[in-house]
PDB file of N, CA, C, O and CB in Angstrom:
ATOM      1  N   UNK A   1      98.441  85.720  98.237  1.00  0.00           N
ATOM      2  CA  UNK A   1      99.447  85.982  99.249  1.00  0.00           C
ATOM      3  C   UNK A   1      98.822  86.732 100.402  1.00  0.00           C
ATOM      4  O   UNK A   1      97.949  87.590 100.273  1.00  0.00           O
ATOM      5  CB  UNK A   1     100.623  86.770  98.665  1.00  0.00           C
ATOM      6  N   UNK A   2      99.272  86.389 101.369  1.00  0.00           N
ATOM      7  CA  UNK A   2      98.567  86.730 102.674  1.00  0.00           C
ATOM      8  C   UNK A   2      99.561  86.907 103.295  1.00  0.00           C
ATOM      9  O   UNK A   2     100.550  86.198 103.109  1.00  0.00           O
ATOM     10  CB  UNK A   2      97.639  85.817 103.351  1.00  0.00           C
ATOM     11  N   UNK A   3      99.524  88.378 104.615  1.00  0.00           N
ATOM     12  CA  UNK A   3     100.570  88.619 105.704  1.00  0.00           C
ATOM     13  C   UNK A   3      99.576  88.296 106.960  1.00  0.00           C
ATOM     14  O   UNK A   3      99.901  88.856 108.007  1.00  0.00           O
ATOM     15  CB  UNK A   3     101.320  90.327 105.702  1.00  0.00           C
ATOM     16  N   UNK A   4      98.759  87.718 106.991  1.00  0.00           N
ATOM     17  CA  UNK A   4      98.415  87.393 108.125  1.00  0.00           C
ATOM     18  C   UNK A   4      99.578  86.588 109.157  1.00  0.00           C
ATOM     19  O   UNK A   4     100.360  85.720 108.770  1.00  0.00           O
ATOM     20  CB  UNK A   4      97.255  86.669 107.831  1.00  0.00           C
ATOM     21  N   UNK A   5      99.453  87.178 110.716  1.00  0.00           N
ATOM     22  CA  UNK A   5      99.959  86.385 111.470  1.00  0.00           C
ATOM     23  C   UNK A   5      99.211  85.483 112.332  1.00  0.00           C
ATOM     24  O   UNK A   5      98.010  85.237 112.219  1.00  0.00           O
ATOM     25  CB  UNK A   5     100.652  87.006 112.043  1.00  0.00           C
ATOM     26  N   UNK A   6     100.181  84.903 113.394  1.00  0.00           N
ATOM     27  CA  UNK A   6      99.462  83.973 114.211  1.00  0.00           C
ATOM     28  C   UNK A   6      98.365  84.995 115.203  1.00  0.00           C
ATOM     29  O   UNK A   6      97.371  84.541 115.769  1.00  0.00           O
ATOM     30  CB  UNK A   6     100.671  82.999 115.161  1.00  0.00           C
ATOM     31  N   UNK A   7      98.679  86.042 115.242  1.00  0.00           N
ATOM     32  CA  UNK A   7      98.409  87.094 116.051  1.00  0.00           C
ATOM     33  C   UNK A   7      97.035  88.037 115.748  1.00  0.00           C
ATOM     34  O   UNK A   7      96.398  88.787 116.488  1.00  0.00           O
ATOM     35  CB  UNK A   7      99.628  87.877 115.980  1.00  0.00           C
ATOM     36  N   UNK A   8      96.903  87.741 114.630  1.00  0.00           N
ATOM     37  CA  UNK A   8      95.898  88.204 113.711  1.00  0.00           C
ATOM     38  C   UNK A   8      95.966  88.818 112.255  1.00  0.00           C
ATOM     39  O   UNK A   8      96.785  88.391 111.441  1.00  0.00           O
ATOM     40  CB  UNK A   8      95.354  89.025 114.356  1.00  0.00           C
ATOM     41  N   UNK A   9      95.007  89.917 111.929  1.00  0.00           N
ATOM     42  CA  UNK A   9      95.228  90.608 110.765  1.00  0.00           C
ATOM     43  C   UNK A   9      96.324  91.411 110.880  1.00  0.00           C
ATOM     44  O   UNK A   9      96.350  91.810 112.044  1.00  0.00           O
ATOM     45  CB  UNK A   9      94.170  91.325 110.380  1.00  0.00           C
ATOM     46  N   UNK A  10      97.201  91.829 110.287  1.00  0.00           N
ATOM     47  CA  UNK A  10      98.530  92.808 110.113  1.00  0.00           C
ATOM     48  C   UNK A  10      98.028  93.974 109.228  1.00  0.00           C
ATOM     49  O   UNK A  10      97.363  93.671 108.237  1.00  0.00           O
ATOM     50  CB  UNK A  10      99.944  91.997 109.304  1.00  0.00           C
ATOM     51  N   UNK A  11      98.277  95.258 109.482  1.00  0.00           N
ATOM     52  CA  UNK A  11      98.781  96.656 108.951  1.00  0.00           C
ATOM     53  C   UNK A  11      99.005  96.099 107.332  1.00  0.00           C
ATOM     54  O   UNK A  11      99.855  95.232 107.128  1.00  0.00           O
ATOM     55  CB  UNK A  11     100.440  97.344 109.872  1.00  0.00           C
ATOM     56  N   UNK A  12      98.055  96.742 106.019  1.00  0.00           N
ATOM     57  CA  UNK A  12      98.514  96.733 105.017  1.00  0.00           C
ATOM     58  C   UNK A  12     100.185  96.793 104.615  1.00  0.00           C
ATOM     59  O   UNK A  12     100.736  97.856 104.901  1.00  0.00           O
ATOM     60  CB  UNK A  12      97.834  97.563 104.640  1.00  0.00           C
ATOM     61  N   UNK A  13     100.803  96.016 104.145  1.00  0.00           N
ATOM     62  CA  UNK A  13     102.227  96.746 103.630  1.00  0.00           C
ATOM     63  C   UNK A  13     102.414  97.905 102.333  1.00  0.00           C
ATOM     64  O   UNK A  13     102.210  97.677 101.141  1.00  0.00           O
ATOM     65  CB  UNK A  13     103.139  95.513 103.155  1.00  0.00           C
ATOM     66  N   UNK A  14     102.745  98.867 102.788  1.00  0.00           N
ATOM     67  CA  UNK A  14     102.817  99.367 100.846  1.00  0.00           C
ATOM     68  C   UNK A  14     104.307  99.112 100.617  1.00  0.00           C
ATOM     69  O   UNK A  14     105.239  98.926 101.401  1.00  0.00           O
ATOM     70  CB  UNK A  14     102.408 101.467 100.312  1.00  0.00           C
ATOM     71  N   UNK A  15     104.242  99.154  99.557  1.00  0.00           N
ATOM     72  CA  UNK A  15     105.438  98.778  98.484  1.00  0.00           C
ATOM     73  C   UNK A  15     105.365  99.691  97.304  1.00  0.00           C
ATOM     74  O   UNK A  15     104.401  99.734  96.539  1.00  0.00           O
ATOM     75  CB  UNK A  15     105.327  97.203  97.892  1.00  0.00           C
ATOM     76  N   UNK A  16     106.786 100.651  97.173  1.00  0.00           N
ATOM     77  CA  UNK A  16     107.233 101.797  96.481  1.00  0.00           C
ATOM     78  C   UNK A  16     107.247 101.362  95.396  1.00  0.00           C
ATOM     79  O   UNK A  16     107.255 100.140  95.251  1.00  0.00           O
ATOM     80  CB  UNK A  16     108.378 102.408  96.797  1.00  0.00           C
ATOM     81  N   UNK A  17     107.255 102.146  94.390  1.00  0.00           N
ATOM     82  CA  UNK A  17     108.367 101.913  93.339  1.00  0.00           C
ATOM     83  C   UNK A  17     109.182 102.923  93.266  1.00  0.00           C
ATOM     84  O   UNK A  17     109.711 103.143  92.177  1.00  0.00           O
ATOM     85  CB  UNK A  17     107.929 101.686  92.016  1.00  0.00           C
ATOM     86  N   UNK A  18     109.474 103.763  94.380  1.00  0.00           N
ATOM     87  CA  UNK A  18     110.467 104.350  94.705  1.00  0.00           C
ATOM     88  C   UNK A  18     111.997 103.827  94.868  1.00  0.00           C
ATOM     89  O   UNK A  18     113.123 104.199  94.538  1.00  0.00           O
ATOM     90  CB  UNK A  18     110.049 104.772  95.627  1.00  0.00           C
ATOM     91  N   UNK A  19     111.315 102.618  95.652  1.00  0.00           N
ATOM     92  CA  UNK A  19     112.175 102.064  96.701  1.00  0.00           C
ATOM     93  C   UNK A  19     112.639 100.459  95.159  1.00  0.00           C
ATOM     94  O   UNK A  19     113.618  99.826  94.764  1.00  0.00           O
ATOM     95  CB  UNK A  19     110.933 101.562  98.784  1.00  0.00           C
ATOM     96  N   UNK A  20     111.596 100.538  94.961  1.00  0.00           N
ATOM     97  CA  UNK A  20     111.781  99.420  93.701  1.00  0.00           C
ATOM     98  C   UNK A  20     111.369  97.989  93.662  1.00  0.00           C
ATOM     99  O   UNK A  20     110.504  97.478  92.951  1.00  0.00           O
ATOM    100  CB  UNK A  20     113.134  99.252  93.428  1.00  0.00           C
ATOM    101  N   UNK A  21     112.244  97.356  94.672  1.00  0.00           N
ATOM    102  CA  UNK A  21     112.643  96.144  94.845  1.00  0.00           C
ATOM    103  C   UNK A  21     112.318  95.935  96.163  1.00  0.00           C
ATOM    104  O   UNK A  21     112.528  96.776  97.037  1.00  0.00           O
ATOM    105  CB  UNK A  21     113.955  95.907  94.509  1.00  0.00           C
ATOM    106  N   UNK A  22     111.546  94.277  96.459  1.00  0.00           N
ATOM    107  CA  UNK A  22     111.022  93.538  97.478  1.00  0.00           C
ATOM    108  C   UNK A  22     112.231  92.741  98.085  1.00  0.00           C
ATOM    109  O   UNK A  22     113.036  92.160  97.358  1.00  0.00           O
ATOM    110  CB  UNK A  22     109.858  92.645  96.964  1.00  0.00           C
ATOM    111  N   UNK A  23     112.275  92.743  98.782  1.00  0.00           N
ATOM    112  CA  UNK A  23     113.766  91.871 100.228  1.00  0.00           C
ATOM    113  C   UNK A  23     113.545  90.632  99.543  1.00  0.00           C
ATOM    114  O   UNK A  23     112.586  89.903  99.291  1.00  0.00           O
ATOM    115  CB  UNK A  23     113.340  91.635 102.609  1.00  0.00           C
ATOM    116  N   UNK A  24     115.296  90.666  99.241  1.00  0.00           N
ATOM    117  CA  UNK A  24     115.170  88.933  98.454  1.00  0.00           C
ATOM    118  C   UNK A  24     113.987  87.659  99.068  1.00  0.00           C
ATOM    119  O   UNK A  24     113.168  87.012  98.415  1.00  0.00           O
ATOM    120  CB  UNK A  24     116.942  88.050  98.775  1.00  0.00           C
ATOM    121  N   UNK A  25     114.226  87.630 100.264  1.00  0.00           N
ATOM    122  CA  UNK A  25     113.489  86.886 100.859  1.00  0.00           C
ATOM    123  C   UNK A  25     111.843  86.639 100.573  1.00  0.00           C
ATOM    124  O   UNK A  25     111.275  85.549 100.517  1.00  0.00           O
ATOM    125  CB  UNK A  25     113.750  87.288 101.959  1.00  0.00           C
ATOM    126  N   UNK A  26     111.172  88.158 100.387  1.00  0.00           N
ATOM    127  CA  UNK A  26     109.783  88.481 100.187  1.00  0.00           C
ATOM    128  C   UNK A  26     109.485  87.202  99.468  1.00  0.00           C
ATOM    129  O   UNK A  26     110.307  86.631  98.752  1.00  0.00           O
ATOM    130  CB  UNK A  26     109.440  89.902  99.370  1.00  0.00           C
ATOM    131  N   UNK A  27     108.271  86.784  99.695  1.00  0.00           N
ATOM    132  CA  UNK A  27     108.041  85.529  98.942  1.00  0.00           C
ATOM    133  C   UNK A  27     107.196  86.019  97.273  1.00  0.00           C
ATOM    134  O   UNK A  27     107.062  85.376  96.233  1.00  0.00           O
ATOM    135  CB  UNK A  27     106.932  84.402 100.099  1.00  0.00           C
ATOM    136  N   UNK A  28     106.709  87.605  97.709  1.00  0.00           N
ATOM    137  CA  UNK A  28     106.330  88.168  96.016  1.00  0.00           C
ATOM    138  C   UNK A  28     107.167  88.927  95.624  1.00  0.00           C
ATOM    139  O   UNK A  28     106.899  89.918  94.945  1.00  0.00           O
ATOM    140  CB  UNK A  28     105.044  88.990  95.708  1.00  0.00           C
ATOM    141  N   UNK A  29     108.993  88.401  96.191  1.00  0.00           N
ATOM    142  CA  UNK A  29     109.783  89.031  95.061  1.00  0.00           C
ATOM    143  C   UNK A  29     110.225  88.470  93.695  1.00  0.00           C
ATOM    144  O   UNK A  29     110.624  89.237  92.818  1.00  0.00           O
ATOM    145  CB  UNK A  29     110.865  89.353  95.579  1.00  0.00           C
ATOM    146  N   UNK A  30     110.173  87.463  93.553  1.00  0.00           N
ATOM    147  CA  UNK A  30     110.165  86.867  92.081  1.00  0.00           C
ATOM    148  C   UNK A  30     108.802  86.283  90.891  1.00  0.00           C
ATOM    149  O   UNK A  30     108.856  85.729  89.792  1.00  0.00           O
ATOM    150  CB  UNK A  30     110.985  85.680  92.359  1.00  0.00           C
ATOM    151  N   UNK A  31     107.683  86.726  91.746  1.00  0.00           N
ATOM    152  CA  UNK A  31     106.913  86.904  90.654  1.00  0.00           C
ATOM    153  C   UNK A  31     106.054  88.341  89.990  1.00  0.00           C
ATOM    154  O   UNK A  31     106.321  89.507  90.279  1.00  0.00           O
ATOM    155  CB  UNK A  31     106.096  85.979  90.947  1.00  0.00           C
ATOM    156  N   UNK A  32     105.177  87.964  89.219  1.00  0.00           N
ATOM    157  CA  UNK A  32     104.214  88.789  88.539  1.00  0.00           C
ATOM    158  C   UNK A  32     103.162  89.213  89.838  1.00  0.00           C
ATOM    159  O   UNK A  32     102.743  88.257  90.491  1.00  0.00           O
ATOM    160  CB  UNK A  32     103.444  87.883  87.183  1.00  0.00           C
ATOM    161  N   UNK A  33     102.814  90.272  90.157  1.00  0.00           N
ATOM    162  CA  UNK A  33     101.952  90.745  91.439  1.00  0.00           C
ATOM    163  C   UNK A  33     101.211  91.405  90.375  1.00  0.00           C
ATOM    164  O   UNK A  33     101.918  92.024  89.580  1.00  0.00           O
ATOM    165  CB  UNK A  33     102.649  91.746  92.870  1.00  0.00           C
ATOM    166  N   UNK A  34      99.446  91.427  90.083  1.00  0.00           N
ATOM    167  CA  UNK A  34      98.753  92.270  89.680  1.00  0.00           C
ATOM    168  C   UNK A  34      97.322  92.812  90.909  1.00  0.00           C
ATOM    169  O   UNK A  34      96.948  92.196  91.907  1.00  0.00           O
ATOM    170  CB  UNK A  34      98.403  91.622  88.304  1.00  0.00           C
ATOM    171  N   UNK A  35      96.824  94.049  90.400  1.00  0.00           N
ATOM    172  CA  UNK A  35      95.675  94.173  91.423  1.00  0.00           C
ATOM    173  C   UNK A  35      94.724  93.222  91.405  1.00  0.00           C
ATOM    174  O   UNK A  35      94.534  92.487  90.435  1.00  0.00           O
ATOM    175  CB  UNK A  35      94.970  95.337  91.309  1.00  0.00           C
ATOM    176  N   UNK A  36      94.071  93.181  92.481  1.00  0.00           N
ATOM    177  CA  UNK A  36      93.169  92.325  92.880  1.00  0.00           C
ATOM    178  C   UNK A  36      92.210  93.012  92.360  1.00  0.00           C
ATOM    179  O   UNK A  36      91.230  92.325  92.073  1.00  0.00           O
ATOM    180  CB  UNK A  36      93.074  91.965  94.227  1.00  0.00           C
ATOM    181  N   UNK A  37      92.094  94.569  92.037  1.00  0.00           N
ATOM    182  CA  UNK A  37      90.669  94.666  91.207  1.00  0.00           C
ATOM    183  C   UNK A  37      90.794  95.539  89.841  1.00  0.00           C
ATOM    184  O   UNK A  37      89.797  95.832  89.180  1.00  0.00           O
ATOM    185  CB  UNK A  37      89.448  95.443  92.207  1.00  0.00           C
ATOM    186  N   UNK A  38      92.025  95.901  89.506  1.00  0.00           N
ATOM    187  CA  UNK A  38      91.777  96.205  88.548  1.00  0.00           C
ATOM    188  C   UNK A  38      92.662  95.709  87.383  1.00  0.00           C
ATOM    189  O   UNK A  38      92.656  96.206  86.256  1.00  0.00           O
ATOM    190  CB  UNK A  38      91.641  97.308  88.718  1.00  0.00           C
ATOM    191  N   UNK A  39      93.331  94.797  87.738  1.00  0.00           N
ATOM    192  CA  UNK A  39      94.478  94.178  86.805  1.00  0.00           C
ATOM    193  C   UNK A  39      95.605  94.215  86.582  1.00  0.00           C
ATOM    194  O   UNK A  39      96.422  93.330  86.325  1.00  0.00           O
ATOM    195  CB  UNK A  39      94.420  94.270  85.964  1.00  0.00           C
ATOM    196  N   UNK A  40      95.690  95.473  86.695  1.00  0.00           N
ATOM    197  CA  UNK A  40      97.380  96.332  86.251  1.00  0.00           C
ATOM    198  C   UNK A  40      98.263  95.315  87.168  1.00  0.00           C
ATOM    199  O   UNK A  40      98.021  94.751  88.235  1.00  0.00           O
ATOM    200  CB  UNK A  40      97.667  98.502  86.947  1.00  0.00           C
ATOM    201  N   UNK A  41      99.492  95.322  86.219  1.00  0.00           N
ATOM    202  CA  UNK A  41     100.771  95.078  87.391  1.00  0.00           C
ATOM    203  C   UNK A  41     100.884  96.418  88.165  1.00  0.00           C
ATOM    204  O   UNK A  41     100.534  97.577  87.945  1.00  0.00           O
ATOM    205  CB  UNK A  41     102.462  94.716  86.623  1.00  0.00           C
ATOM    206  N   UNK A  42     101.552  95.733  89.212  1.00  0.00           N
ATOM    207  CA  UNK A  42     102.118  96.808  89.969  1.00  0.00           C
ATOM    208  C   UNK A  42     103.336  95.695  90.542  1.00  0.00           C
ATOM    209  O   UNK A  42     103.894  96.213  91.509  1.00  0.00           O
ATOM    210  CB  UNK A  42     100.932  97.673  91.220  1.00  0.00           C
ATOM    211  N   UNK A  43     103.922  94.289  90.221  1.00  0.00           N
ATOM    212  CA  UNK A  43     104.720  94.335  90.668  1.00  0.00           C
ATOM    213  C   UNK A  43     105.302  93.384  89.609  1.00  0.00           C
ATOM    214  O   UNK A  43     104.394  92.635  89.248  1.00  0.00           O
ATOM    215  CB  UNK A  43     104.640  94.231  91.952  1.00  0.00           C
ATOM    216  N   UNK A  44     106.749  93.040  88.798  1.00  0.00           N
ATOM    217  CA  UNK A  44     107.172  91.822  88.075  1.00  0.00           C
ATOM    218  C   UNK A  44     107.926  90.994  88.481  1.00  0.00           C
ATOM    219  O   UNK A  44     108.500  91.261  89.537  1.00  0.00           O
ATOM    220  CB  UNK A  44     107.642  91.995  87.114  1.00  0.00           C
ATOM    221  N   UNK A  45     108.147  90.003  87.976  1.00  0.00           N
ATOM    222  CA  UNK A  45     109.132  88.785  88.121  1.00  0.00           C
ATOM    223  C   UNK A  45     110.543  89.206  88.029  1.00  0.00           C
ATOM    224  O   UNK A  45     111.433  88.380  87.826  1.00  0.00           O
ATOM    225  CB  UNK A  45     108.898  87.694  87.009  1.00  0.00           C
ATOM    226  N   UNK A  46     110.730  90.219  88.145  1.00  0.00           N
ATOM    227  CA  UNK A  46     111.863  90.056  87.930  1.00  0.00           C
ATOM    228  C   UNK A  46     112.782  91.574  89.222  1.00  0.00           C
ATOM    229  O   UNK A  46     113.764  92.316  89.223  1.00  0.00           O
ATOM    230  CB  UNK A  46     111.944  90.112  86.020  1.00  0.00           C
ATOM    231  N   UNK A  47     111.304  91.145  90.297  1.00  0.00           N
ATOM    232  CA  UNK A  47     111.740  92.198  91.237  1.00  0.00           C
ATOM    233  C   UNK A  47     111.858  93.662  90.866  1.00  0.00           C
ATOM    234  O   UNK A  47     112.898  94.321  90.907  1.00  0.00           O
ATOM    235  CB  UNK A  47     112.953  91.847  91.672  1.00  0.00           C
ATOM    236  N   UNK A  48     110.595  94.108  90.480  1.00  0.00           N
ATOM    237  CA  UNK A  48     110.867  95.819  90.153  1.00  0.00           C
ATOM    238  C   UNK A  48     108.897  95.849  90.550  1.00  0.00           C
ATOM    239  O   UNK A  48     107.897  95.150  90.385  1.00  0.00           O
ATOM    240  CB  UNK A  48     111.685  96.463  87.784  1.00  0.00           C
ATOM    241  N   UNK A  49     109.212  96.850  91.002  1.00  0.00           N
ATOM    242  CA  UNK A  49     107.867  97.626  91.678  1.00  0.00           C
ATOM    243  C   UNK A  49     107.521  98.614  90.619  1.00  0.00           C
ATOM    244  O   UNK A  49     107.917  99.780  90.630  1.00  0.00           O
ATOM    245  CB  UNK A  49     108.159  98.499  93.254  1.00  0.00           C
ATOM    246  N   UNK A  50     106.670  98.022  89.595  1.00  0.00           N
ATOM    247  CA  UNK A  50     106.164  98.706  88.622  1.00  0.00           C
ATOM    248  C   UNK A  50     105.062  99.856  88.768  1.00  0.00           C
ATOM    249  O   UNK A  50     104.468 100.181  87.740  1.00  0.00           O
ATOM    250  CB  UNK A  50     105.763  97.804  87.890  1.00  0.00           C
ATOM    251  N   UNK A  51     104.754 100.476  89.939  1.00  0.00           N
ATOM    252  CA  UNK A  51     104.013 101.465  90.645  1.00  0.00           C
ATOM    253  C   UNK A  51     103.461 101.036  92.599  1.00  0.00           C
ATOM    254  O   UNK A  51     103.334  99.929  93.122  1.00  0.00           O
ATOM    255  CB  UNK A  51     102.589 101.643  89.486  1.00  0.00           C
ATOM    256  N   UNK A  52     103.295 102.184  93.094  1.00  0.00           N
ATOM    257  CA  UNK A  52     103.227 101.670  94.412  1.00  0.00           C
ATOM    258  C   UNK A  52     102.213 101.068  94.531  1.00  0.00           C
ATOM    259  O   UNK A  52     101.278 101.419  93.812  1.00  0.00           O
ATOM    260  CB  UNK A  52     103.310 102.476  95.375  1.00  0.00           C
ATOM    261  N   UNK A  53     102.019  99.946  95.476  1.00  0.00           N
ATOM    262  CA  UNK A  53     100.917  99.138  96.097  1.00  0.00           C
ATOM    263  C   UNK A  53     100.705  98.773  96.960  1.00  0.00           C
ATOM    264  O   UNK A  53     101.691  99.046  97.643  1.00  0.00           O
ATOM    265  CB  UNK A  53     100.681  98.399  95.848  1.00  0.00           C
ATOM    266  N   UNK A  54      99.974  98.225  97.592  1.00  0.00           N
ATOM    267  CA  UNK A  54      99.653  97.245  98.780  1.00  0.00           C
ATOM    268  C   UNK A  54      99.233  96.077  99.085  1.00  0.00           C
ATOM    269  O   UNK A  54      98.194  95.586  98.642  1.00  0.00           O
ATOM    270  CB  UNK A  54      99.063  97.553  99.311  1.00  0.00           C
ATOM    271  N   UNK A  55      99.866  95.633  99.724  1.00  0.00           N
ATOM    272  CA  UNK A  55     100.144  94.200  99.647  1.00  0.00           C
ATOM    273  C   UNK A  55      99.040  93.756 101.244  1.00  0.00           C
ATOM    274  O   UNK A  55      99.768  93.753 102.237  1.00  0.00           O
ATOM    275  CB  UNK A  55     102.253  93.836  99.734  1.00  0.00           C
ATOM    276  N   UNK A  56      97.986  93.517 101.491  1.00  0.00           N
ATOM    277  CA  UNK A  56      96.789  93.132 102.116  1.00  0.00           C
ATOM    278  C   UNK A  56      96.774  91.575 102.478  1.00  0.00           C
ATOM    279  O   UNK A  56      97.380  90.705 101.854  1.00  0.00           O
ATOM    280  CB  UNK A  56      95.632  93.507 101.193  1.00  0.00           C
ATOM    281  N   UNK A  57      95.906  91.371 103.689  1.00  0.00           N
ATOM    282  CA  UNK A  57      95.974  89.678 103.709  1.00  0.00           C
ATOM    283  C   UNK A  57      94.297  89.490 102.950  1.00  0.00           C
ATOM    284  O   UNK A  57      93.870  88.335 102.930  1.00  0.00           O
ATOM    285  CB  UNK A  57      96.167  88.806 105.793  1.00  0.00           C
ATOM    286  N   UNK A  58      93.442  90.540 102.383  1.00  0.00           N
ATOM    287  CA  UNK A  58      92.345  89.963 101.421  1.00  0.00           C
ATOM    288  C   UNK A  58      93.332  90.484 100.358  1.00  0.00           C
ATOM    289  O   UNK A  58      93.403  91.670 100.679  1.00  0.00           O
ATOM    290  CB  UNK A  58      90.537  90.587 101.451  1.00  0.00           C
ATOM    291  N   UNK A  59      94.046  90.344  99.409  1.00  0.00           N
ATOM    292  CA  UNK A  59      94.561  90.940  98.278  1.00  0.00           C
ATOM    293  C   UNK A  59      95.485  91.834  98.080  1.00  0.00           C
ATOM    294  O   UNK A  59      95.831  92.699  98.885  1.00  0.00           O
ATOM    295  CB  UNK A  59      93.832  91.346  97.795  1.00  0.00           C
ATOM    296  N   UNK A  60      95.910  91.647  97.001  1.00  0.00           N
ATOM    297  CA  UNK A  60      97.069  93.339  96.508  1.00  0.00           C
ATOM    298  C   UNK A  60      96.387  94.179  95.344  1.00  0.00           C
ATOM    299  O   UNK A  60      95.757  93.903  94.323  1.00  0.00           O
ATOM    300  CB  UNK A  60      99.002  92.863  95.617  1.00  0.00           C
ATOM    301  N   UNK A  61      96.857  95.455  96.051  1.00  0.00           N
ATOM    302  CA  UNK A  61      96.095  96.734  95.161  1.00  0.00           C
ATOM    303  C   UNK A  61      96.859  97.640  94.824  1.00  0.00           C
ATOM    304  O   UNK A  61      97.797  97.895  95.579  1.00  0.00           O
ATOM    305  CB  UNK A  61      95.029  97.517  95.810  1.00  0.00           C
ATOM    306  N   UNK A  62      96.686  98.424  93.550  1.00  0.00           N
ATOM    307  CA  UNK A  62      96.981  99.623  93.459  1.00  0.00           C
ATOM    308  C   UNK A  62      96.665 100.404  94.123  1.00  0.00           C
ATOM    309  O   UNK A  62      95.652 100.169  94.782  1.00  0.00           O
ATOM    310  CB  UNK A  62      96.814  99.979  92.694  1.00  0.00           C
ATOM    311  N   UNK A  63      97.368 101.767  94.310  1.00  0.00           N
ATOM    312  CA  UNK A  63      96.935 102.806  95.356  1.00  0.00           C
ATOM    313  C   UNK A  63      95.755 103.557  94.452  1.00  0.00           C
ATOM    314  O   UNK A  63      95.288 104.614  94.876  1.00  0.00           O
ATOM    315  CB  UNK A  63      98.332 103.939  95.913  1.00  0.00           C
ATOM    316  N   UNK A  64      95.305 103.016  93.260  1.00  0.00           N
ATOM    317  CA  UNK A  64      93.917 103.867  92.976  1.00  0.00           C
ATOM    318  C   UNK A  64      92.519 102.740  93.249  1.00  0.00           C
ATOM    319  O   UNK A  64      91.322 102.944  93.048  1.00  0.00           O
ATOM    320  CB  UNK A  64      93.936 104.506  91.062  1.00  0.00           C
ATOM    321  N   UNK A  65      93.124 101.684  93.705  1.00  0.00           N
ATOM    322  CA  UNK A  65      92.094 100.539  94.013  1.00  0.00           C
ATOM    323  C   UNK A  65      91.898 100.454  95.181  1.00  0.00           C
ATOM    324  O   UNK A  65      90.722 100.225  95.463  1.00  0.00           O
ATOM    325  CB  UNK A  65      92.379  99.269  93.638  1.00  0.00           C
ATOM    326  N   UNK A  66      92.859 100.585  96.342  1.00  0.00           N
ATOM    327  CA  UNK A  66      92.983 100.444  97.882  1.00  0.00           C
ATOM    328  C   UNK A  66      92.005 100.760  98.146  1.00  0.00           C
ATOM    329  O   UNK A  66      91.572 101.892  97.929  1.00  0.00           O
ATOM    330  CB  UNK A  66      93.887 101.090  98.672  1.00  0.00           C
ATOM    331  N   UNK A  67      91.226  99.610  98.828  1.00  0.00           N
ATOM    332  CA  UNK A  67      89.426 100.329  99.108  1.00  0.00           C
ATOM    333  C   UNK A  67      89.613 101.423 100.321  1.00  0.00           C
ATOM    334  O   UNK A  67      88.839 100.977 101.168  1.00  0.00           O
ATOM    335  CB  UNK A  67      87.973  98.843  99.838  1.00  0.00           C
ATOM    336  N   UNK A  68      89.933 102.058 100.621  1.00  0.00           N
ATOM    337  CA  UNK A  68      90.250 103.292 101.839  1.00  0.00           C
ATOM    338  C   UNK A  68      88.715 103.321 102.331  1.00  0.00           C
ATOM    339  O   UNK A  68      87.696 103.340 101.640  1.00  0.00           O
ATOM    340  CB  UNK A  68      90.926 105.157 101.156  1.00  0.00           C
ATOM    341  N   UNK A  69      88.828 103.318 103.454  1.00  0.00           N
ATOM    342  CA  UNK A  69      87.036 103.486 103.446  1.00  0.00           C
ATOM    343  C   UNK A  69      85.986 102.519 103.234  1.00  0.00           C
ATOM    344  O   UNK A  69      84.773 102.726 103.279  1.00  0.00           O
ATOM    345  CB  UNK A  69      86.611 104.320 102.443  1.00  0.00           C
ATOM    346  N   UNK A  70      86.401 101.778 103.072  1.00  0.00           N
ATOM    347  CA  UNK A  70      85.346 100.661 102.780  1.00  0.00           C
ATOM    348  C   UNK A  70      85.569  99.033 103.517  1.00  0.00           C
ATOM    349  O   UNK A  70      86.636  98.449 103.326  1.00  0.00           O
ATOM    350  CB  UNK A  70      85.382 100.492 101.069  1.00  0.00           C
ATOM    351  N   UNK A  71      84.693  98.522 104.185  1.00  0.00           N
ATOM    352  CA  UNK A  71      85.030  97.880 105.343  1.00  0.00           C
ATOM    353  C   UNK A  71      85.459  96.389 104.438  1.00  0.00           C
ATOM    354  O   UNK A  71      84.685  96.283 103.487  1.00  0.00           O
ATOM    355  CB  UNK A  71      83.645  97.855 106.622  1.00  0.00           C
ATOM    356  N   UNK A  72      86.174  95.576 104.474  1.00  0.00           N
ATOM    357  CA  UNK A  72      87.171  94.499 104.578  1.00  0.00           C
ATOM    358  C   UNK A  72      86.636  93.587 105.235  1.00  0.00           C
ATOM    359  O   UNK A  72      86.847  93.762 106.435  1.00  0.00           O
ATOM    360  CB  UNK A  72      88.384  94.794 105.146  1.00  0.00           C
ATOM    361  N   UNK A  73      85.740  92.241 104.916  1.00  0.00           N
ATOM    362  CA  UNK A  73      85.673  91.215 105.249  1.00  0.00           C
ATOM    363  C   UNK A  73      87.221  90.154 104.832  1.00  0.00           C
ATOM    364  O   UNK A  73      87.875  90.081 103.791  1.00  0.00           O
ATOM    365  CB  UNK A  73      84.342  90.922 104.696  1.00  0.00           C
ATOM    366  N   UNK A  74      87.341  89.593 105.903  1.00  0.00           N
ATOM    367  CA  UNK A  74      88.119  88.482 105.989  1.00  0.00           C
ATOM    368  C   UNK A  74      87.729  87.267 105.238  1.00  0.00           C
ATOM    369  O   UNK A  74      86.703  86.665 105.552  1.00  0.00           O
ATOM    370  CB  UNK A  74      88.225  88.186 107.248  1.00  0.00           C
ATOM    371  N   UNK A  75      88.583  86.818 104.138  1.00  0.00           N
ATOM    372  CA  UNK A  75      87.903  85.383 103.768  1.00  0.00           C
ATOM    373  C   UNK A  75      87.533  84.604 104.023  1.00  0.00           C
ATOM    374  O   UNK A  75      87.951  84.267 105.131  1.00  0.00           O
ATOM    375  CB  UNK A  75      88.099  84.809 103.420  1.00  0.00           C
ATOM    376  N   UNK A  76      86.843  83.932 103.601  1.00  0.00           N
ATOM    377  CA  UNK A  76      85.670  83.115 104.341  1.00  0.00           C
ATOM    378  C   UNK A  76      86.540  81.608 104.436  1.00  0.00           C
ATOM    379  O   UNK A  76      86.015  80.623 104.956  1.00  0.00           O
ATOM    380  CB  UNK A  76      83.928  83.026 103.267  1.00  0.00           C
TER     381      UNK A  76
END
């Protein structure tokens, strides 16, 4: 899943599990979301934000995976 626009790369999104739940619409609100590097869910099928994350146009991460600091190539 990618938020890229026509416009370019977009601002990471984070996503609570405060807040819980993705806008019906979200297109990763009805599935399984895991990190891109370390596995864990952080999001289920059944719309619940099983810890906060970020949702990236290279990947989705946990906030202990979010490379902060570390430069982001665009897919090839």
């Amino acid at each position: 899943m990618t938020n890229a626009s026509a416009y370019g790369p977009m601002e990471p999104l984070i996503h609570s599990h405060l807040t819980d739940c993705l806008p019906d619409g979200h297109p990763l609100a009805r599935v399984t979301v895991r990190c891109k590097k370390c596995g864990h869910s952080v999001h289920s099928e059944i719309n619940e934000c099983m810890q906060t994350w970020l949702e990236t146009e290279w990947g989705n991460y946990c906030t202990v995976c979010y490379p902060i600091g570390e430069c982001l190539e665009p897919p090839a």
